[in-house]
DRENDO-1510 file (C-alpha; in Angstrom, 1 decimal, always signed):
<recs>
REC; n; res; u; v; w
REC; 1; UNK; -35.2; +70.3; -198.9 .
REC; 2; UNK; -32.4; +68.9; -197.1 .
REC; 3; UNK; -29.0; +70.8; -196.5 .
REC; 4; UNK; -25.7; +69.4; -195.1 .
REC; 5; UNK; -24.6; +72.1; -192.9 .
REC; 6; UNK; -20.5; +72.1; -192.1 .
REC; 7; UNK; -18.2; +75.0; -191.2 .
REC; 8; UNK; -14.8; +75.7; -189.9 .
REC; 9; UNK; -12.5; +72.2; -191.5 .
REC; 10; UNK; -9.2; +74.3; -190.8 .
REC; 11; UNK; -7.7; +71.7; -193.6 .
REC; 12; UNK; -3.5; +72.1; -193.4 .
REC; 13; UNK; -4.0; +73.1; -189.3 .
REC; 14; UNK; -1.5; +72.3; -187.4 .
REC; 15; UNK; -1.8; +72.2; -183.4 .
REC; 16; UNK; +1.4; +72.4; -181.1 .
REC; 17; UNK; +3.0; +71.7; -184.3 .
REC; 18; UNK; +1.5; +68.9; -185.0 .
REC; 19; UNK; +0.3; +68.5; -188.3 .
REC; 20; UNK; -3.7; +67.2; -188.5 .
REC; 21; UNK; -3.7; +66.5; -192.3 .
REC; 22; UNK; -4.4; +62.6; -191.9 .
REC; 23; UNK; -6.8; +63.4; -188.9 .
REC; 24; UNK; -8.9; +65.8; -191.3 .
REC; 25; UNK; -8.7; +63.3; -194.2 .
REC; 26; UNK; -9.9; +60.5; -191.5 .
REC; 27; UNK; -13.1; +63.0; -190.6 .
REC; 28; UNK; -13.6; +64.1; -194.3 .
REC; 29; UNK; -13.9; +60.2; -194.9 .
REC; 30; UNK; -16.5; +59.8; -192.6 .
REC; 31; UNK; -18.5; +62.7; -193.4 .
REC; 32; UNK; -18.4; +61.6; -196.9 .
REC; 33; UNK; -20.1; +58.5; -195.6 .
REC; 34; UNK; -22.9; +60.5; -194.0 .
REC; 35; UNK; -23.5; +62.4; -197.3 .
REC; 36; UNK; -24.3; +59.3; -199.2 .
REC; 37; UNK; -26.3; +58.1; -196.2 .
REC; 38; UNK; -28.2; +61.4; -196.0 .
REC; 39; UNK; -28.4; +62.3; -199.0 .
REC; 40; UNK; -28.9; +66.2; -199.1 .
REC; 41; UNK; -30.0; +68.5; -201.8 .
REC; 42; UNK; -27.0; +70.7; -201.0 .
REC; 43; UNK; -23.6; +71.1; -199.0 .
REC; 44; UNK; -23.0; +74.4; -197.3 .
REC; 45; UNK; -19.6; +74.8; -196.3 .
REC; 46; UNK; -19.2; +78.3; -194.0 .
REC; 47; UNK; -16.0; +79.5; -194.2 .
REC; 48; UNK; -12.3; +78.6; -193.2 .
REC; 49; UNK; -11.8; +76.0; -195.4 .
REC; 50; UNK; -8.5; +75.8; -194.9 .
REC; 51; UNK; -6.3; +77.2; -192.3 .
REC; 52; UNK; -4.1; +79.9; -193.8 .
REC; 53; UNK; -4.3; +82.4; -196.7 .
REC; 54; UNK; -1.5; +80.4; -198.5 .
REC; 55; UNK; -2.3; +76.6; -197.8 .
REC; 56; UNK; +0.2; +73.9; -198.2 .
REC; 57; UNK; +0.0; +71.6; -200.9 .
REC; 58; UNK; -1.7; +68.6; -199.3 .
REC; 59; UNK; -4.2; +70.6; -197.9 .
REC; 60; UNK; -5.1; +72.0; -201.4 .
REC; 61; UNK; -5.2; +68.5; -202.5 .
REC; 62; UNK; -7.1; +67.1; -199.4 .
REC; 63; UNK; -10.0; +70.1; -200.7 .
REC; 64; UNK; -9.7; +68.7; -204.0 .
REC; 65; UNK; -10.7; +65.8; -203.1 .
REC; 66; UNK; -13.3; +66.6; -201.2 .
REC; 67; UNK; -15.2; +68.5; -203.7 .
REC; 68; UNK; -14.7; +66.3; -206.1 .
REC; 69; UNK; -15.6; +63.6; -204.5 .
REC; 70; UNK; -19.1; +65.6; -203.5 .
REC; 71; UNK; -19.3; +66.8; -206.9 .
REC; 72; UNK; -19.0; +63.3; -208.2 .
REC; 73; UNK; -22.2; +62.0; -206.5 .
REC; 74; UNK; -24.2; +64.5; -207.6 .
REC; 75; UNK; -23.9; +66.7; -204.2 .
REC; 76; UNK; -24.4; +70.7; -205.0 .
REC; 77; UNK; -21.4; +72.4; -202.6 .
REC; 78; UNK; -22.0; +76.1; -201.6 .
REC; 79; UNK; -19.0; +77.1; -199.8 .
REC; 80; UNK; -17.7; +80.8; -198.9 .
REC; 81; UNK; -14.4; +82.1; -197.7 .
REC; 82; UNK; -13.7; +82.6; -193.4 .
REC; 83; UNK; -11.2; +84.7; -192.1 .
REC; 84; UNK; -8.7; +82.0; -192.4 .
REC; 85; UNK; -9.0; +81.8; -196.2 .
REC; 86; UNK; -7.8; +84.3; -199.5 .
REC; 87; UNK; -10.8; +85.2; -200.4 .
REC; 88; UNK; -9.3; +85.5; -203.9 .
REC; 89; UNK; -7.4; +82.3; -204.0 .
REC; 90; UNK; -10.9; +80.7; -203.1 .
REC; 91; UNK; -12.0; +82.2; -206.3 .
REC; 92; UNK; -9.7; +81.2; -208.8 .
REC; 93; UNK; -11.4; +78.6; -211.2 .
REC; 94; UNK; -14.8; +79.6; -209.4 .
REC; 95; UNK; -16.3; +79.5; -213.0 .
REC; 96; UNK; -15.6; +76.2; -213.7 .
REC; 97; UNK; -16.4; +74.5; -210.6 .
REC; 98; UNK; -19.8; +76.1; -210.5 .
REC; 99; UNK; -20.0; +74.3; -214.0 .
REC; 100; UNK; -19.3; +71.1; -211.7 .
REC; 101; UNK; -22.2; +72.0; -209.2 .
REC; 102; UNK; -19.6; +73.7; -207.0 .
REC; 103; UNK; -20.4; +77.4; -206.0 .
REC; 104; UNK; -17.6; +79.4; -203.9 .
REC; 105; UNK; -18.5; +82.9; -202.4 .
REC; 106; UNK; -14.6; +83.9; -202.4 .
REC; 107; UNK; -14.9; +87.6; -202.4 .
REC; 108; UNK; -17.7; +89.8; -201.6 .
REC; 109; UNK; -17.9; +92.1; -204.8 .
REC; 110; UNK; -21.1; +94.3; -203.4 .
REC; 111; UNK; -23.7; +91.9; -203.6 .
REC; 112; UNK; -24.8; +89.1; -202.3 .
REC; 113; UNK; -24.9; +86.3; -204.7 .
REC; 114; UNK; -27.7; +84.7; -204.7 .
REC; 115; UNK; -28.3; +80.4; -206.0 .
REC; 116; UNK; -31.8; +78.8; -206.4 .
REC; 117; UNK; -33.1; +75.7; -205.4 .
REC; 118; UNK; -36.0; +73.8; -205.7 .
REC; 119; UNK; -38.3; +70.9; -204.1 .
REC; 120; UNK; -42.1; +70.2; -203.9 .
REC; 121; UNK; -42.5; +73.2; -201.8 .
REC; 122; UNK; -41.3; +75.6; -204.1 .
REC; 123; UNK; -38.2; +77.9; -204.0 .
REC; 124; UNK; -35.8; +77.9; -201.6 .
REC; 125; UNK; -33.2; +81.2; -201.9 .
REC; 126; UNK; -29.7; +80.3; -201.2 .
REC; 127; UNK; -27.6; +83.6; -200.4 .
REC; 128; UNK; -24.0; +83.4; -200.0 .
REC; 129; UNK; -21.9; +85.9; -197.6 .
REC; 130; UNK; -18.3; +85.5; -197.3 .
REC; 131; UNK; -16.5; +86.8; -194.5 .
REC; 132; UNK; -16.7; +90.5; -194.5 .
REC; 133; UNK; -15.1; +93.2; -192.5 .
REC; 134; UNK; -15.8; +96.8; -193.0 .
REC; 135; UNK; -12.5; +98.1; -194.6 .
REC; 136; UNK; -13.7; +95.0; -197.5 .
REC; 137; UNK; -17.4; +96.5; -197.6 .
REC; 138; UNK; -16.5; +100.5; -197.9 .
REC; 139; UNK; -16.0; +100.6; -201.6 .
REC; 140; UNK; -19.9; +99.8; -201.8 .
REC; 141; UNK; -21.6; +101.8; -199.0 .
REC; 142; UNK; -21.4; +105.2; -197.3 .
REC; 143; UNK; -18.9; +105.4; -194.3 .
REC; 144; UNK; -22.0; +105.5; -192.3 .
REC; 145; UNK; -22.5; +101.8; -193.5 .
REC; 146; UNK; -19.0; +100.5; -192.7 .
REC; 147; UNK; -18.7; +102.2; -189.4 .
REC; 148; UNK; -18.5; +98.7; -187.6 .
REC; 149; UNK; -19.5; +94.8; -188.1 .
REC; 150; UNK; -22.9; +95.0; -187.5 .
REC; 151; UNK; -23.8; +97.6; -190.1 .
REC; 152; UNK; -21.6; +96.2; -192.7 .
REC; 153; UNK; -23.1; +93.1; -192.8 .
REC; 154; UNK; -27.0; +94.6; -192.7 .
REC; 155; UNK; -25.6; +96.8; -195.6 .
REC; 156; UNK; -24.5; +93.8; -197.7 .
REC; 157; UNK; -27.6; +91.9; -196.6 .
REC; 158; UNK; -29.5; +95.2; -198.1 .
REC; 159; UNK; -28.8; +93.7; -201.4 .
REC; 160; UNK; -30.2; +90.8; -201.1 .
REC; 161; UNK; -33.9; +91.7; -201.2 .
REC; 162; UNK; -35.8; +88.9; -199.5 .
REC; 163; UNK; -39.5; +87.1; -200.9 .
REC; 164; UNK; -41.1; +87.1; -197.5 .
REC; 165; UNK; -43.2; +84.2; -198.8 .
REC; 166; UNK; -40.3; +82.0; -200.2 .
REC; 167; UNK; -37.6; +79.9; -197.9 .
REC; 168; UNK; -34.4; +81.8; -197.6 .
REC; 169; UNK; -31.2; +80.0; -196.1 .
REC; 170; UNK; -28.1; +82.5; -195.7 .
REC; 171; UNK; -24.7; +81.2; -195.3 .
REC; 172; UNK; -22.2; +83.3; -193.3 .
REC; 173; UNK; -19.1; +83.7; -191.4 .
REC; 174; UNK; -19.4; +86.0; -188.4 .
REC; 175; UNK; -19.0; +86.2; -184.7 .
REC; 176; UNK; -23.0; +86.7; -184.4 .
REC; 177; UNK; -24.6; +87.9; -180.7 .
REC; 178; UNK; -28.0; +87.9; -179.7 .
REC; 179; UNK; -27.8; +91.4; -177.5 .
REC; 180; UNK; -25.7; +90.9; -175.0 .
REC; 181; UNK; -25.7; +87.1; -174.6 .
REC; 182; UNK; -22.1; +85.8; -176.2 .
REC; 183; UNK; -21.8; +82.4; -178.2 .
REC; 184; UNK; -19.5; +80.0; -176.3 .
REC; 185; UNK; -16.1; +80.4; -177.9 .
REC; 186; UNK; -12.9; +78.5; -177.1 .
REC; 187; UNK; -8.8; +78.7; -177.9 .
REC; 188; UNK; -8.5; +78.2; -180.8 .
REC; 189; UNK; -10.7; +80.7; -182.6 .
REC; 190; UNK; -9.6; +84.6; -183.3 .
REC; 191; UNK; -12.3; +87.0; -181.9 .
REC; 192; UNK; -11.4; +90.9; -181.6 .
REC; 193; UNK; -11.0; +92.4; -178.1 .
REC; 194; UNK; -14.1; +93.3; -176.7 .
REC; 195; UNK; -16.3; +91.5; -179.8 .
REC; 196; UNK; -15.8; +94.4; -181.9 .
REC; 197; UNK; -16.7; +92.1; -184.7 .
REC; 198; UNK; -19.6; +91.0; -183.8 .
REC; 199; UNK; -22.4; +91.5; -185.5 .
REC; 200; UNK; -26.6; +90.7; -184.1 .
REC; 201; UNK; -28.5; +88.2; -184.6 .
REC; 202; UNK; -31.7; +90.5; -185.4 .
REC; 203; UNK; -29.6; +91.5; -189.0 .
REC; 204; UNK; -30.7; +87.7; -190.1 .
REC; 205; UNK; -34.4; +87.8; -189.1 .
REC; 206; UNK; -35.5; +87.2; -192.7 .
REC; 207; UNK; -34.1; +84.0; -192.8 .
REC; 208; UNK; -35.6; +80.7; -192.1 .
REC; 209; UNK; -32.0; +78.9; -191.5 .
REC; 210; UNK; -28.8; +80.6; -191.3 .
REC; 211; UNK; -25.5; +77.9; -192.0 .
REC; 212; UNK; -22.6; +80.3; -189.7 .
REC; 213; UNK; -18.8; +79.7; -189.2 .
REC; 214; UNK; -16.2; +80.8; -187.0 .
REC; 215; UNK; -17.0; +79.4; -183.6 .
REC; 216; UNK; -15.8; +75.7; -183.6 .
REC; 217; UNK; -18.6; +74.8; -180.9 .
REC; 218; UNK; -21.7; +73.4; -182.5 .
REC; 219; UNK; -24.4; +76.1; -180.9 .
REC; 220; UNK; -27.7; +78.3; -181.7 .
REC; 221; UNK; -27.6; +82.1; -181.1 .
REC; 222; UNK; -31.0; +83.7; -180.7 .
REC; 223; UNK; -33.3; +81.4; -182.1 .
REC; 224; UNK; -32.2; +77.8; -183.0 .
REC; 225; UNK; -32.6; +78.6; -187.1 .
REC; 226; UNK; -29.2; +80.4; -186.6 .
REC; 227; UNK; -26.6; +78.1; -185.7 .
REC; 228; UNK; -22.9; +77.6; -186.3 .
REC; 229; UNK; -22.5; +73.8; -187.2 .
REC; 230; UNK; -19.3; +73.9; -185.2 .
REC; 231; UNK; -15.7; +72.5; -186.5 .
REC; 232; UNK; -15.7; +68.6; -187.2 .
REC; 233; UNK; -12.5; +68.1; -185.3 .
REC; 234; UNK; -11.0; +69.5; -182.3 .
REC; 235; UNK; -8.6; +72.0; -182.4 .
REC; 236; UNK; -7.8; +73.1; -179.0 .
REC; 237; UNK; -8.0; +71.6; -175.9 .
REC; 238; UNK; -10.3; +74.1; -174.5 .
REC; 239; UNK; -12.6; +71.9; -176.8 .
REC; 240; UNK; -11.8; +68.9; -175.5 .
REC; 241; UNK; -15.2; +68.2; -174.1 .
REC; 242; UNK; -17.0; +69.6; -177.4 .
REC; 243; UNK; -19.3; +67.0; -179.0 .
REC; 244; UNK; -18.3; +67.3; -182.7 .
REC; 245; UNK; -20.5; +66.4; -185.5 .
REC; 246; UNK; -22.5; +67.3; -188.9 .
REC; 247; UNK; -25.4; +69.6; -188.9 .
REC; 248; UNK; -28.4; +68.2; -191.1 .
REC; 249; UNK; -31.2; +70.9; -192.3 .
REC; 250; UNK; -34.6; +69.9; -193.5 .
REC; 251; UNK; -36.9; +72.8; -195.1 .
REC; 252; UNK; -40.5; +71.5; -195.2 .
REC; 253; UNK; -42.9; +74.3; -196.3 .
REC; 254; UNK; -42.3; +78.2; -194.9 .
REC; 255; UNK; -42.1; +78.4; -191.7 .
REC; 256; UNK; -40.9; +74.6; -190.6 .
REC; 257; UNK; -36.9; +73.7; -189.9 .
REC; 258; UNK; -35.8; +70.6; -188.5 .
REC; 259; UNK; -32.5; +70.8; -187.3 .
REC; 260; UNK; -30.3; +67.0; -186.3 .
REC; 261; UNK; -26.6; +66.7; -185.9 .
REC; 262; UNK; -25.0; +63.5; -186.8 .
REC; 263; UNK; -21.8; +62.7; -184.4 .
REC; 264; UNK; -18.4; +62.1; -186.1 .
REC; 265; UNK; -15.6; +59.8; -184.4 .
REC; 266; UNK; -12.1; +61.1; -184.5 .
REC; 267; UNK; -8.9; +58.9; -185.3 .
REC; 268; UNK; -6.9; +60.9; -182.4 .
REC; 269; UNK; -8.9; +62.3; -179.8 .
REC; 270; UNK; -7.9; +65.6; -177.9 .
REC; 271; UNK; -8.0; +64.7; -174.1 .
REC; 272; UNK; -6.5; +65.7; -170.4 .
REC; 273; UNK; -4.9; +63.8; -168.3 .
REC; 274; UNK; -3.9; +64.6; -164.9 .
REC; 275; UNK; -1.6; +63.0; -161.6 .
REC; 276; UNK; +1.5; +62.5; -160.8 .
REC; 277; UNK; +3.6; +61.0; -163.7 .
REC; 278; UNK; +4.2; +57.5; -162.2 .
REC; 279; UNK; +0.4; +57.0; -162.2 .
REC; 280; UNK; +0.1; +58.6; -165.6 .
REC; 281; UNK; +2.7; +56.2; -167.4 .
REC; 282; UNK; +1.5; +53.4; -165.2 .
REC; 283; UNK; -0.2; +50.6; -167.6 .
REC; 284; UNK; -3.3; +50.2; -166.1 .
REC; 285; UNK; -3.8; +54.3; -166.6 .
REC; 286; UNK; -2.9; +54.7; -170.5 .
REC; 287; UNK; -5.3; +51.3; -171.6 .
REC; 288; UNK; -8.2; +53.4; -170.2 .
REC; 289; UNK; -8.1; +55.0; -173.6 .
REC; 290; UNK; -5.9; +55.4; -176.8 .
REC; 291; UNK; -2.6; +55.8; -176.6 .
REC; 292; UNK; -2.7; +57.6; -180.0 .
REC; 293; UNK; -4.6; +60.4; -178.6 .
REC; 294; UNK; -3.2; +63.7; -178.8 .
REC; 295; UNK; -2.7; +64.4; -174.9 .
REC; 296; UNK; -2.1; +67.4; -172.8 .
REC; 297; UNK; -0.6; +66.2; -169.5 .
REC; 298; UNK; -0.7; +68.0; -166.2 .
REC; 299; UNK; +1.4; +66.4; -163.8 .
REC; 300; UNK; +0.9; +67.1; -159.9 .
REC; 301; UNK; +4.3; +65.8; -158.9 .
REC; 302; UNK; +5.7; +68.3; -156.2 .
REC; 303; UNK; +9.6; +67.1; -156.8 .
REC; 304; UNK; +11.0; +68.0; -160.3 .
REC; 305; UNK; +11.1; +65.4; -163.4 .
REC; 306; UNK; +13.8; +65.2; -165.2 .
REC; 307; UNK; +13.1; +64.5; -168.8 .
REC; 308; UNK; +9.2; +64.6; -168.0 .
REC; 309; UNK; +8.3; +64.8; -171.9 .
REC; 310; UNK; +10.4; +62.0; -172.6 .
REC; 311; UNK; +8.8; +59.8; -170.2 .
REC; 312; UNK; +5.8; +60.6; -171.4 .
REC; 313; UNK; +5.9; +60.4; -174.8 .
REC; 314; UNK; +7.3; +57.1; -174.4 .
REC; 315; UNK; +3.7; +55.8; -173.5 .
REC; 316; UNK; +1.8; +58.5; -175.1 .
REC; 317; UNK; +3.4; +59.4; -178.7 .
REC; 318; UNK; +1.2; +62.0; -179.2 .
REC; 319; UNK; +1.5; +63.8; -176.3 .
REC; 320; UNK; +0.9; +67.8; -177.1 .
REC; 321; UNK; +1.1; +69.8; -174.2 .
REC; 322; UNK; +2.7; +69.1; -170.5 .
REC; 323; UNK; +1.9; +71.8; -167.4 .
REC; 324; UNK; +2.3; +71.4; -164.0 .
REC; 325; UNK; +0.3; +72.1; -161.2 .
REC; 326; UNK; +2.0; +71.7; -157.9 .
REC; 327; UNK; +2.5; +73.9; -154.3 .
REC; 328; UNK; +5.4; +75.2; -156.1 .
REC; 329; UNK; +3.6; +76.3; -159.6 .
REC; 330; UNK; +0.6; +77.7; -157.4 .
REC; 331; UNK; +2.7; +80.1; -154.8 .
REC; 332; UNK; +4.1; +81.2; -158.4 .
REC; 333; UNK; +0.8; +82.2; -159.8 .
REC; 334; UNK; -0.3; +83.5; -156.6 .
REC; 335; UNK; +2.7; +85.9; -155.8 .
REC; 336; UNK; +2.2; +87.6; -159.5 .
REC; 337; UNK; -0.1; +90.4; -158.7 .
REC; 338; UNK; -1.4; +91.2; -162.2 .
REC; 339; UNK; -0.7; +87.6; -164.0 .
REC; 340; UNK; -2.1; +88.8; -167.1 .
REC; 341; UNK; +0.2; +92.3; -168.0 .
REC; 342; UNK; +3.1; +91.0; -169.1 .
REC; 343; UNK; +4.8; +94.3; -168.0 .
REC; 344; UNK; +4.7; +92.5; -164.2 .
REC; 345; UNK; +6.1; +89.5; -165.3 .
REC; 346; UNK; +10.2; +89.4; -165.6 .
REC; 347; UNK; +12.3; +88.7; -169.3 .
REC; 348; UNK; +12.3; +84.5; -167.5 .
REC; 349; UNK; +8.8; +84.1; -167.0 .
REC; 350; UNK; +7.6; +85.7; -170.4 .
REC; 351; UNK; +10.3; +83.2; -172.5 .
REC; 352; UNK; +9.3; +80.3; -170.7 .
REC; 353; UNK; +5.5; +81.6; -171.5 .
REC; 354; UNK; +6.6; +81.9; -174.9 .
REC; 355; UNK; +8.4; +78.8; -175.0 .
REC; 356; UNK; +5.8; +76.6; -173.1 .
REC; 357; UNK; +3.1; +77.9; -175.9 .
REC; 358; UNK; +5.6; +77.0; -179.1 .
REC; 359; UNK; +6.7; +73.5; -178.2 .
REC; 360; UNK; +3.7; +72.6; -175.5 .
REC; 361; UNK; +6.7; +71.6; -173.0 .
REC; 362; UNK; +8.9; +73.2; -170.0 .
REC; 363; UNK; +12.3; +74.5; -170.0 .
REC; 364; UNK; +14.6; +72.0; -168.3 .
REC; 365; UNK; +16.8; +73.6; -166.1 .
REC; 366; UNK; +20.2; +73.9; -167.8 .
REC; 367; UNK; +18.0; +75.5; -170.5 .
REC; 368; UNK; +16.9; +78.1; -168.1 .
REC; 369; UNK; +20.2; +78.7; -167.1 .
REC; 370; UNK; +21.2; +79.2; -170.5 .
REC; 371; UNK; +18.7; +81.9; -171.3 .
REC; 372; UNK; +19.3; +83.3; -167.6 .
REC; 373; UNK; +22.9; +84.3; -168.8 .
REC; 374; UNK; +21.4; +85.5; -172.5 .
REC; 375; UNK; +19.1; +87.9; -171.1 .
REC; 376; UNK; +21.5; +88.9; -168.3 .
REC; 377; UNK; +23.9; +90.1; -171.2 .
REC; 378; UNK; +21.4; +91.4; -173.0 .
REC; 379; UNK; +20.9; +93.6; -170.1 .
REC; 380; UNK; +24.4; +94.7; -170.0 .
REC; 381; UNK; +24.3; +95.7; -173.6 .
REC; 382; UNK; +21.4; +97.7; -173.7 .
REC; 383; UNK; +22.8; +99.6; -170.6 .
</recs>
């Protein structure tokens, strides 16, 4: 038996507002390609389909045509809601896809729905989570139950009674632990303070393969049967040196996984650069890679630049994010005691925080003086 294993595609994301519709209609392309190459019995798709509870319309239609175009060749697609999605928007028309050999575990309804597949091995047992949080499992189970993550999911799981004999493959979308080792996370992802959510991996132990989402870095946690297959594009540089890629599952008899990921090429890659700005925007600097690449810049010039981003995008046009790092920029972060309570930090430093994260630029300096004078009036008025 042999499972595609994807997670995380994010479709309709946007990244310091950029939008990554054509990038993720590039990488669906090419994934596409390794399904007819591959060949699988089934696609598992775990969670966060798209990126928002109310997608735009392209990234409906980008979906669409995904599906379809699985559907089409004969793929089965098991897919399940993330914490991105509606659960109940993923739902809508769930009868007739599954007519279509497309199943999607929008909403978790008590159970855990349960698909069956076969090969010269026998059955494999398919079980489809979607993302749950206790508040969505409470209706079903005692309080004692839904207390926290962990035994939420082991209460839904509960349902699912397993044939110890038989394969059985769970997909899920949780932030999953192995004690008190962490998965690697990165920017871009949501995880509670102090991994309240997560939930350990001893609550999948009668599962020969479990397909996760919600960490975008391709990793095993606890054994290397339970893995998140990681997002197929970068969405943050804190991935930047991720290798992205495809997760391919083979079930021989019980008891024997082979696990291979297949790499994907991106159209834009998501990389760092870093110098002073005239080596930066010097020729021989921006051919040693693509120009098209979405950039963050971090420019080491101690004198100010006036119109930095300008200058910049004028060799890289899809430059994201500029900081600087500089004697200046490091007596700053060294005088600020407690750099991470914002109540240490003045009204300046948190706009231009706020500011730098919204538009992945600096404030100029007339800019600064604007807001200097808005938030020294504001101060008046509110004494």
């Amino acid at each position: 038996m042999k499972l595609l294993h994807l997670a995380d595609l994010h479709i309709g994301k946007r990244v310091c507002e950029f939008s990554m519709l054509e990038d993720q209609r590039y990488i669906l392309e090419q994934i596409l390609g390794i399904a007819r190459d591959v060949h699988p019995d089934a696609v598992l798709i775990a969670g966060d389909l798209y990126d928002r509870s109310i997608p735009v319309g392209e990234a409906v239609t980008l979906l669409d045509d995904f599906l379809t175009e699985l559907a089409g060749r004969n793929f089965p697609v098991f897919a399940i809601s993330g914490n991105h999605d509606s659960p109940e928007r993923l739902n809508f028309g769930s009868r007739i896809m599954r007519k279509n050999n497309v199943t999607i575990a929008g909403t978790f309804q008590g159970t855990v729905p349960r698909a069956v597949l076969t090969d010269r091995f026998g059955l494999v047992n398919l079980y489809l989570l979607p993302f749950l949080r206790p508040a969505a499992a409470q209706p079903f189970f005692s309080p004692e139950q839904t207390d926290t993550y962990d035994h939420a999911i082991r209460a839904a799981l509960g349902t699912a009674p397993l044939n110890p004999e038989e394969r059985n493959v769970l997909v899920a979308h949780q932030f999953v632990v192995s004690g008190s080792a962490e998965p690697e996370r990165c920017d871009s992802e949501t995880i509670s303070v102090g991994g309240l959510d997560s939930v350990d991996v001893s609550a999948f132990d009668g599962f020969d393969y479990v397909a996760l989402g919600h960490l975008h870095g391709p990793q095993q946690v606890g054994r290397p049967s339970v893995r998140y297959a990681g997002s197929p594009l970068k969405y943050s540089f804190s991935e930047s040196r991720q290798k992205k890629g495809v997760t391919v599952v083979e079930l021989g008899e019980k008891g024997r996984v082979e696990i291979t990921r297949i790499p994907l090429s991106p159209l834009r890659e998501m990389r760092e650069i870093r110098g002073p700005i005239a080596v930066l925007t010097a020729p021989e600097t921006s051919a040693d890679g693509n120009r098209e690449d979405y950039i963050h810049a971090v420019l080491t010039d101690e004198k100010e630049i006036a119109d930095a981003a300008g200058k910049l995008r004028a060799v890289y046009p899809n430059l994201m994010r500029i900081d600087f790092e500089n004697r200046r920029t490091e007596s700053e972060n060294t005088g600020t005691a407690a750099a991470g309570d914002p109540s240490r930090r003045t009204p300046m430093q948190l706009f231009k925080e706020f500011y730098h994260d919204r538009t992945g630029a600096e404030l100029s300096e007339q800019e600064q003086k604007i807001m200097g004078k808005m938030i020294e009036e504001a101060g008046r008025d509110a004494g």
